[in-house]
N, C-alpha and C positions, 0 to 999 in steps of 0.2 A: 298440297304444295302449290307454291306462285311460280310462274316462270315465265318471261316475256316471247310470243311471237311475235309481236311487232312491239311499235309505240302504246298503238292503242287495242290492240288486241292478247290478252293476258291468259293463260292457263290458270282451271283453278281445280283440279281437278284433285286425287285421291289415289295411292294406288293401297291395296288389300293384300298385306303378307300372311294373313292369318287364315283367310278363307282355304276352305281343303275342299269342293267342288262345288265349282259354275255350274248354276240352273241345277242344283242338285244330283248332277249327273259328270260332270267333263273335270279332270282331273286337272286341277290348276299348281305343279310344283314350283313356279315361279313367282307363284302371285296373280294379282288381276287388278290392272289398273280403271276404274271411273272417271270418264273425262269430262271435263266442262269448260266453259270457254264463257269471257267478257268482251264488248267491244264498246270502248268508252268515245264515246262523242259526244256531240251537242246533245243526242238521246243516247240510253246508253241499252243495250240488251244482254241477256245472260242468255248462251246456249246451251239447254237444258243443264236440268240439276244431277245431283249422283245416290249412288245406292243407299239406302238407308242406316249400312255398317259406316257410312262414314258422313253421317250428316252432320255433327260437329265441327269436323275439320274444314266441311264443304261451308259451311254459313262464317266459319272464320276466315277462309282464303276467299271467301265473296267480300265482307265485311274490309278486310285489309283491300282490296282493290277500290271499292267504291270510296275508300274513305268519309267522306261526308257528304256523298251524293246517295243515290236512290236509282234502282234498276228502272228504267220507261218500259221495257219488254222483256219475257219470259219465253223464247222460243221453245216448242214441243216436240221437237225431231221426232221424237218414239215415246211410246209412253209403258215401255218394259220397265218393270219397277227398279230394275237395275241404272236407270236411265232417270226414272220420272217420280222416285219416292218422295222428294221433297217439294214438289208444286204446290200441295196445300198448305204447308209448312211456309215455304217462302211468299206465297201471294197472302195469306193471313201478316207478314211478317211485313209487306209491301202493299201495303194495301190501293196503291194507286199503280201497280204495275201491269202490266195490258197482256196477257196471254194470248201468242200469237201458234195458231196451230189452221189445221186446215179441218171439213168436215168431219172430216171421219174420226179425227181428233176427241174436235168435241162432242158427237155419238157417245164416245169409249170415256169419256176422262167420268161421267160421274160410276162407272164400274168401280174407280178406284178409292174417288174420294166425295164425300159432300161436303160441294164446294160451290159455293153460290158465286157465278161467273157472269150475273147479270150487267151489262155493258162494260163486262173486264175482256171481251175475248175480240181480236181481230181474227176473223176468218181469212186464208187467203186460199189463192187457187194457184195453179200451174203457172210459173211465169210473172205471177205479180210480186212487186218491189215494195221494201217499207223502206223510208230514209231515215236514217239516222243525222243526217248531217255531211261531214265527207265521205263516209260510208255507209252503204246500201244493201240492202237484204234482199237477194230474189230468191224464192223459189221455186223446189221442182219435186213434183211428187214421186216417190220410190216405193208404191203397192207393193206388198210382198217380198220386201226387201229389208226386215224379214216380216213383218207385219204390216195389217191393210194401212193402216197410218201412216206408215213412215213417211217422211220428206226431206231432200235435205237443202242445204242453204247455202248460195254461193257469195261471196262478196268479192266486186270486180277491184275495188282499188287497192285489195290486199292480194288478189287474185288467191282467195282461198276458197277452199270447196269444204263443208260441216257436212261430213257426209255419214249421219248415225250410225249405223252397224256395219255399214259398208269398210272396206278395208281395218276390219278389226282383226284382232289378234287377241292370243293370251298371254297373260306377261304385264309386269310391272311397265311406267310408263319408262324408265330409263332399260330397257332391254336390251339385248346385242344389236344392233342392226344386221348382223349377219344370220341369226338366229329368225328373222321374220318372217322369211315363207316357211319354215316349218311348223311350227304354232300359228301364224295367219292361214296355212291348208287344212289344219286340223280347226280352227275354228268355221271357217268357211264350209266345208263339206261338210260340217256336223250342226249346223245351227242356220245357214243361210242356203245350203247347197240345193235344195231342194228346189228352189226359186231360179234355176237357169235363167230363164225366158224375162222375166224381170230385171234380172240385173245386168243382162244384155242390153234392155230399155233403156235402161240406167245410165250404163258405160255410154249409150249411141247420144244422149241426152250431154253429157261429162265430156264428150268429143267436139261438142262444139264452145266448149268454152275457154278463157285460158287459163289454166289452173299450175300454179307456183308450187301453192301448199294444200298438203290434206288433212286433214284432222277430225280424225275419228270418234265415238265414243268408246272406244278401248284399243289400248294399245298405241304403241309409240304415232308423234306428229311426224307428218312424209314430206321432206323439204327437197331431196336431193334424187334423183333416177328415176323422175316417178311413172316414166314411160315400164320401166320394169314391174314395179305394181300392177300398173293397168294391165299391161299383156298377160300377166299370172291370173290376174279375176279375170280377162278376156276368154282365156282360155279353159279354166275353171265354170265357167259359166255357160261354154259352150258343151260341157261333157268330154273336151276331145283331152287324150292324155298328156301330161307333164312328159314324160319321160316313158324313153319306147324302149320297155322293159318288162321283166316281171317279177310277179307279187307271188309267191309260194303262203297258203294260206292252209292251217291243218289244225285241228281239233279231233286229237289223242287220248284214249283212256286209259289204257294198261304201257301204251308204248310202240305199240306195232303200227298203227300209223307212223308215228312221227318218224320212228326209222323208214319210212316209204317216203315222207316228204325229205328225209336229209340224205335219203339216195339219191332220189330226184333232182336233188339240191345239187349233188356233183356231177348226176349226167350232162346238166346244162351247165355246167359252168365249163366240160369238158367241151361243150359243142358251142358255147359264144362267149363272144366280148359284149353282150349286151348286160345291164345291170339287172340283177336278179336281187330280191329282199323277200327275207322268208320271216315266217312269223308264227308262233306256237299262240293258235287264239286261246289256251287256256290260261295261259301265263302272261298277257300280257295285253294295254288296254287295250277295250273297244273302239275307241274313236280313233286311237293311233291306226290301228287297222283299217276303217273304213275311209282314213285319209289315203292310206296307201292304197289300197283297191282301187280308189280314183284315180292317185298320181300315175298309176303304171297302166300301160297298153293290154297286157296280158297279168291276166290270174289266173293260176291252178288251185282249183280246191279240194284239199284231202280231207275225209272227215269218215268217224266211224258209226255206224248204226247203232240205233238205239231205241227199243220198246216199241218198233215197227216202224221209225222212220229217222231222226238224226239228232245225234249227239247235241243237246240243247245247247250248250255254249257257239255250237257250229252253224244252228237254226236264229239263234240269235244274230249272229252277225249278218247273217243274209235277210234277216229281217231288217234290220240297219241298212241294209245297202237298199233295199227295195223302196224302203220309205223314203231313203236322199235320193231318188231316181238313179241309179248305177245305168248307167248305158255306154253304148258306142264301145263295146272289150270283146279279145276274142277272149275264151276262158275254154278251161278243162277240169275235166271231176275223175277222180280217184276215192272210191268207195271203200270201206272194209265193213264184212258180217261175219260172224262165225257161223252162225247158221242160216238168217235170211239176210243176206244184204239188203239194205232198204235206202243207207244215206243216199244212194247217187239217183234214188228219183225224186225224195226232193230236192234236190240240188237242183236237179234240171227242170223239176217245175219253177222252182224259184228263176233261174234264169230264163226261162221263158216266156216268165212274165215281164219282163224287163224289153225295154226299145233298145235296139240296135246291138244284139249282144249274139254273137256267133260261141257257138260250143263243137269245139272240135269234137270229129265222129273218134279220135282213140280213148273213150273213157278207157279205167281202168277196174276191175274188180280183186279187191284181194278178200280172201277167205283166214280169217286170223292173223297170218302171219306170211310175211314176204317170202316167196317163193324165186325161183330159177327165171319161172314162165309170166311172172309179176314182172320183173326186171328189164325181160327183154319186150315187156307190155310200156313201161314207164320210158323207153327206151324208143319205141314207136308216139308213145303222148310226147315227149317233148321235142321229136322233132315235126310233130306234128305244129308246134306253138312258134317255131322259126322261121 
């Protein structure tokens, strides 16, 4: 599709109703849009190209903008194939168009393609500007945000910030707006989250500039609150929690957990007005889970033993959480064995490899099935978590 943010600045981006999972892994029910961007001046530049499902559509909504001109430049933001499939494709197709990316860029781009880029590649660095004409390209580099390449691209007279993976989201490009921090939390904690310290760099980088507009490589352009965006990655990015609540988290086999997690469920609801979200990790995704783990202050985790230590689907998610650095929570575990309980030491190995994560001293043990002496145990755990 075409659609104007300015005069001379054009979407041409792609959204994908057909894909059934991002990066082969992230459950996309909405779609997933590929963004890309023109900016036609005296020179004209494309910011970067889209995923390879929709390279047709992407070389005719280029094609209908330039009309009967010709791209000057090819900016590289990322070079995630989801991003960067069509580079060889389009500079074979332009053969005068100048590929602008920074070192690290071009280290990685022949990974992808053989691509003879002999006096086609402007290098730039931190801070350096290419002119277009009335408008000017500076960048700034975003290591690990999510990959060592990233960078992204401001222009002052549009006051927009091209800011590749950064404020991305899952979803078609025309999505709710209201729908954004829930699919942008789930994309962020699962794909970028791991990178705190970077995208802090980022945002402190993003604070000195003045930014109208944002536009991402996925997910809706940000024209309007966009102090609200920023504070949600600000704070996203620092580890510290969304919402001072809790995450009841429980992986069941026969059932006698989960009746321990849905008791639980109502002792706290009897003892606060804080927002409490429980979640059956067998029944339901991984990433939605590991989004909520982040967003709330506190997690209890119920899970049952297995083969000498934890119910795989249970070990899974906490392998998830260990890899996106999970920190800064108080949490509690709640075990069940029938004959060796085993979940609740690794649970508590797993969270004690983690930075800044307090485990309250009321674990709990249940032996099969919920007891009298279980109750008035779950009873002690969660006012232990108040």
């Amino acid at each position: 599709m075409i659609r104007d943010i300015s005069d001379a600045v054009k979407y041409i981006g792609a959204d994908d109703n057909d894909l059934d999972l991002f990066e082969s892994q992230y459950e996309v029910p909405d779609g997933m849009c590929y963004n890309s961007y023109v900016i036609l001046d005296e020179k004209i530049a494309v910011l970067d190209t889209i995923d390879k499902r929709k390279t047709d559509e992407w070389f005719e909504n280029l094609e209908k903008v330039l009309g009967d001109r010709t791209p000057d430049y090819l900016v590289i933001s990322h070079l995630e194939p989801d991003h960067a499939s069509n580079i060889a494709k389009a500079a074979e197709k332009y053969p005068q168009m100048k590929l602008i990316g920074n070192a690290k860029t071009f280290n990685m781009l022949p990974q992808f393609f053989d691509l003879d880029t002999t006096s086609r590649t402007v290098t730039v660095k931190e801070g350096e500007t290419v002119d277009l004409g009335t408008h000017k390209l500076t960048f700034y580099m975003a290591p690990m945000v999510h990959w060592p390449e990233v960078m992204v691209t401001y222009e002052p007279t549009e006051k927009i910030l091209f800011t590749a993976d950064g404020f991305g989201k899952f979803g078609v490009i025309d999505a709710e707006p209201d729908d954004w921090a829930c699919e942008a939390r789930r994309y962020y904690f699962n794909i970028v989250g791991k990178y705190g310290a970077q995208v802090q760099s980022l945002l402190k980088k993003a604070a000195k500039l003045d930014i109208q507009t944002i536009c991402p490589l996925h997910g809706p352009i940000l024209t309007e609150n966009l102090g609200y965006y920023i504070g949600l990655y600000d704070t996203w990015s620092k580890y510290e929690p969304e919402t001072d609540g809790i995450f009841i988290a429980y992986a069941s086999i026969h059932g006698n957990t989960k009746e321990a997690a849905l008791k639980l469920y109502d002792i706290l609801k009897a003892k606060t007005d804080l927002p409490i979200a429980i979640s059956d990790l067998t029944r339901s995704d991984l990433h939605e889970n590991v989004e909520d783990a982040f967003r709330y202050s506190r997690m209890i985790m119920l899970a049952s033993s297995y083969d000498g230590g934890i119910f795989p689907i249970a070990n899974d998610f906490l392998h998830h959480l260990k890899i996106k650095t999970y920190r800064n929570r108080k949490v509690a575990i709640v075990e069940n064995g029938s004959w060796a309980p085993s979940a609740g030491k690794v649970m508590r190995e797993y969270f004690e490899s983690m930075k800044g994560i307090e485990i309250s001293d009321a674990s709990v043990t249940i032996k099969s099935t919920l007891k009298p002496e279980n109750i008035a145990q779950l009873e002690a755990l969660a006012d232990s978590m108040l």
